[in-house]
C-alpha positions in Angstrom: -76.3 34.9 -27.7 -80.1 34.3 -28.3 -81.4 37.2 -25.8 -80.0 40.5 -25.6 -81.2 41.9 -22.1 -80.3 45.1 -20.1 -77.1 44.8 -18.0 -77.5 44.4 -14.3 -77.6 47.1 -12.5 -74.6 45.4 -10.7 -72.9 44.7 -13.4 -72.7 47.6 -14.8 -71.7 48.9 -11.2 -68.4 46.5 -11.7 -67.8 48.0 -15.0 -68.0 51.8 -14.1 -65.7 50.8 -10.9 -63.1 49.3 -13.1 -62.7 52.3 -14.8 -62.9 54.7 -12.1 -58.8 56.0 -12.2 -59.7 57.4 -15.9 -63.1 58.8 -14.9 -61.3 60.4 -11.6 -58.6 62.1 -13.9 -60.7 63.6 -15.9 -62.9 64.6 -13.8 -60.4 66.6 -11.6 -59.0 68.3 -14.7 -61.3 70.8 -14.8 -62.7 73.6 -12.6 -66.2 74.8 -10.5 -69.1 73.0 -12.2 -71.8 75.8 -12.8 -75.4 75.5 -14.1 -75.9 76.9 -17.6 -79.9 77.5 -17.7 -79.8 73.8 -16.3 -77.0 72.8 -18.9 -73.7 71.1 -18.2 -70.7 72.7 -19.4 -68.6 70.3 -22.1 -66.4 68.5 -19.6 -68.9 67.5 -17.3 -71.5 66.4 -20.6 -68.7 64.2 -21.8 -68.1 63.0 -18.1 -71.2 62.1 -18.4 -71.8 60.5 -21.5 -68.4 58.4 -20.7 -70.3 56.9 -17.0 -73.5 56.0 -19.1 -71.9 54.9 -22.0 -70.3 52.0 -19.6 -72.8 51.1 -17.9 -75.0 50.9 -20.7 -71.9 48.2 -22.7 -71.8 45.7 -18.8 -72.6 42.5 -20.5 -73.5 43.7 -24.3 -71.8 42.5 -27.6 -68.7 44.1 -28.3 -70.7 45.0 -31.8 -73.4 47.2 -29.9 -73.4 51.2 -30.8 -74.1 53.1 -27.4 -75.9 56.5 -28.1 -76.0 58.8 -24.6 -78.2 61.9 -25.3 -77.6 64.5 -22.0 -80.7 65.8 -20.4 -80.6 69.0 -18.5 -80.6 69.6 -15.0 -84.0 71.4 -13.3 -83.6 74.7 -13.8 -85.1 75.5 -10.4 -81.7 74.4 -8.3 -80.1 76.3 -7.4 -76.5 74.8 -6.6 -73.3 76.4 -5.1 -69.8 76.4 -6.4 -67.6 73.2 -6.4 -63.9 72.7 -7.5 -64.3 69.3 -8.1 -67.6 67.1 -9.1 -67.9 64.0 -10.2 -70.7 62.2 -12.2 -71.4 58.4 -10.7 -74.5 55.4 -11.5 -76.3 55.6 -9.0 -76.9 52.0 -7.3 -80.0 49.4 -8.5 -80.6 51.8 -11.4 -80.3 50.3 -15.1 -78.7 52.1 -17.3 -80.9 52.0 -20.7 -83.8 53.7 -21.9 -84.7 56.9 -20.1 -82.8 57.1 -17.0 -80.5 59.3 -14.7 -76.9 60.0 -13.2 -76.1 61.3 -10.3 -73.4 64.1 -9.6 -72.1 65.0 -6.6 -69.5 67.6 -5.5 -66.7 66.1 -3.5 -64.7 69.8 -3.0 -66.9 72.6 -2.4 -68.6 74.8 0.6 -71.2 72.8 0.1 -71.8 68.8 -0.6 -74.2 68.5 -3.0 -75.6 65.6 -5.3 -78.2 66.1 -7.7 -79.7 63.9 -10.6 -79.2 64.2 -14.2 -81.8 62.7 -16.8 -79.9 60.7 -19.4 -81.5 58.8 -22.3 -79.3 55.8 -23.5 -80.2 54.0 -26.9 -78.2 50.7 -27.3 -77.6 49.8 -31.1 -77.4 46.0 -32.2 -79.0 43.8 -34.7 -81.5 41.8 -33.5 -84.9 39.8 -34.6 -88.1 41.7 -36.4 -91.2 41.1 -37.9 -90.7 41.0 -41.7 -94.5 42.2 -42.3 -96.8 43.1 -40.3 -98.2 40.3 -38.0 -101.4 40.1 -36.0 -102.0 38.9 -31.9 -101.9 34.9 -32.1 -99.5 34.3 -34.8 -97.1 31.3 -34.5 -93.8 32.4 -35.4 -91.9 30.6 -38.7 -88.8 31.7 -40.1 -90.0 33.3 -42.9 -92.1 35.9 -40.7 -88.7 37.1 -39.2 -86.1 39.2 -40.3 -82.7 40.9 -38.8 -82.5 44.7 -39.0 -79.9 47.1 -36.4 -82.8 48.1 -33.9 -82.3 50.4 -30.5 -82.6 47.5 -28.2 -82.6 49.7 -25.3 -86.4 51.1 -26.4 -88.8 49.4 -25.0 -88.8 46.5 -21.9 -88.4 43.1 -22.6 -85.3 40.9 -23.8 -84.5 40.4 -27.9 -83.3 37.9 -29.6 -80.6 36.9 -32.7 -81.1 33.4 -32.9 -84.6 32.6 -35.0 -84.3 28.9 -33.6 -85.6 30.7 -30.4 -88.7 32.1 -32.0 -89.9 29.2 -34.6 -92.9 27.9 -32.9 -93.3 30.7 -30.4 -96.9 32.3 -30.4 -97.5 36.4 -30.6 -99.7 38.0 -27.4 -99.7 41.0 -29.2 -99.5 42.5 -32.7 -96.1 43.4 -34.3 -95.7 46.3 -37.0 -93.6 45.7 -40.2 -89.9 46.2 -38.6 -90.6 45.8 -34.9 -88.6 44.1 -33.1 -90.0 40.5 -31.6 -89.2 41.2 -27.8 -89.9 39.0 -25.0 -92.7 40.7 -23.8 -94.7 40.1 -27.1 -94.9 36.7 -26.5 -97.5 33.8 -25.0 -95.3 32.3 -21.6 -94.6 28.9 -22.6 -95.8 26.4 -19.9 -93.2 24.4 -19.5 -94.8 21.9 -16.7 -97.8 20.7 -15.0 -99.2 20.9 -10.7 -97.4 17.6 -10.2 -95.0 16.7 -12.2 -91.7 16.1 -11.6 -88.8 18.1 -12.1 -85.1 19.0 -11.7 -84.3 21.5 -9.2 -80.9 23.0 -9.8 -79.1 25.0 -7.0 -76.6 26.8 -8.5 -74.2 29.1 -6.2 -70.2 30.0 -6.4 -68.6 27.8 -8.8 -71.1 24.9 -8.1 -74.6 23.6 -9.1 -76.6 20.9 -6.9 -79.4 18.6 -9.0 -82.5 17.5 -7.1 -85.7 15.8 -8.0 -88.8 17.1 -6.8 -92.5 17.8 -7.2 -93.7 20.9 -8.7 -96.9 22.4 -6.8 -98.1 24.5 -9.0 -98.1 25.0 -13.0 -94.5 25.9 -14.1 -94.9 28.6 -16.3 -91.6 30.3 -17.9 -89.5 32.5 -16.0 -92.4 32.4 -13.2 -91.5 31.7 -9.2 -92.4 28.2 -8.3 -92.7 26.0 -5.0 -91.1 22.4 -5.5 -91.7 19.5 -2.8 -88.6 17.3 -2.1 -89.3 13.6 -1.3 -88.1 14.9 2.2 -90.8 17.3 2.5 -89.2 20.3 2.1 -90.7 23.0 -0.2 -88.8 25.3 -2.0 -88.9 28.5 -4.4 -87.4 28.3 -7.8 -87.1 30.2 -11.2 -88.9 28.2 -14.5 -85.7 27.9 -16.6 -87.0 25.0 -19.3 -89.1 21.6 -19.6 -89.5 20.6 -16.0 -86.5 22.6 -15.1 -86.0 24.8 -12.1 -83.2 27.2 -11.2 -82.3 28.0 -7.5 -80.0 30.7 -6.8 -77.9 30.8 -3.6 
């Protein structure tokens, strides 16, 4: 893999769902989940911990060491007996960085469903600057070097392979150690207003190929329109050299 990025929301949704029977039994194995100065006691923190630690693995390399730290809950709730809660992801939300669960009684007087602030690092090795590089620097592969990093830190995809780098440009300085992310470096262009490209369509277990003309500058991983000899216009992702990606 060249890019190491955060797991989908959804598929990290699939993940937690497969395991749902072993996240169910444990869950009901213990009794009335009670605030501890905004704490969690032990079987509900490793309840937790389990849910993030699952979401946080949708789509990583098997290698990758998942740290979970357990925030607190706000101290000013004030939240009523239950007999049986249960921590979930809740939907569209990634689960690295700083983030949340939710919990939510399912047997109590009273339904409730509060958030819990989570902090997930993800451990792998990836690609960083071997000394200290300035804004503008063209990337070699002497100026790189592969160190375990917490990939889960800051925004922006990393990468294992160096081939992906060489020749790539810096927007912004890099310390000694940091890692080269995609959000440190220049968008490539990868076509011109007017040229021709290959629109792919790609949908369930097929992918359509269409020429067309691009109508505005293709610039990487940027929304595009694309005129078809027909007269159509369509939107696209920039996926490569005049190369467009249309999901369906």
């Amino acid at each position: 893999m060249c890019q190491l990025r955060p797991p989908s929301p959804q598929s990290a949704d699939r993940l937690v769902r497969a395991s749902g029977m072993v996240v169910a039994l444990l869950v009901g194995s213990f009794a009335a989940q009670a605030q501890e100065a905004g704490g969690l006691n032990a079987e509900m923190t490793a309840q937790v911990q389990l849910i993030a630690q699952a979401g946080a693995r949708a789509g990583m390399p098997a290698q990758a060491r998942v740290e979970v730290q357990v925030g607190r809950l706000d101290p000013r709730l004030k939240l009523a007996p239950c007999l049986q809660a249960q921590p979930y992801l809740p939907p569209g939300l990634q689960m690295w960085g700083r983030t949340r669960v939710g919990i939510r009684c399912l047997d109590g007087a009273v339904r409730w469903n509060v958030s819990l602030p989570v902090t997930i690092k993800v451990f792998a090795r990836a690609l960083v600057a071997a000394d200290a590089l300035p804004a503008g620097a063209l990337l070699t592969q002497a100026l790189l070097s592969s160190a375990e990093i917490d990939i889960a830190a800051e925004a922006g995809a990393v990468f294992s392979d160096a081939s992906s780098l060489v020749g790539r440009t810096l927007s912004r300085p890099l310390a000694a150690g940091e890692a080269v992310r995609s959000s440190s470096l220049k968008v490539r262009q990868w076509f011109a207003a007017g040229d021709t490209v290959m629109v792919r369509a790609v949908g369930s277990g097929y992918t359509v190929a269409r020429e067309g003309q691009a109508l505005t500058a293709g610039l990487e991983g940027q929304s595009v329109k694309v005129r078809f000899e027909n007269g159509r216009i369509v939107s696209g992702r920039v996926v490569g050299e005049r190369n467009v990606e249309m999901l369906l």
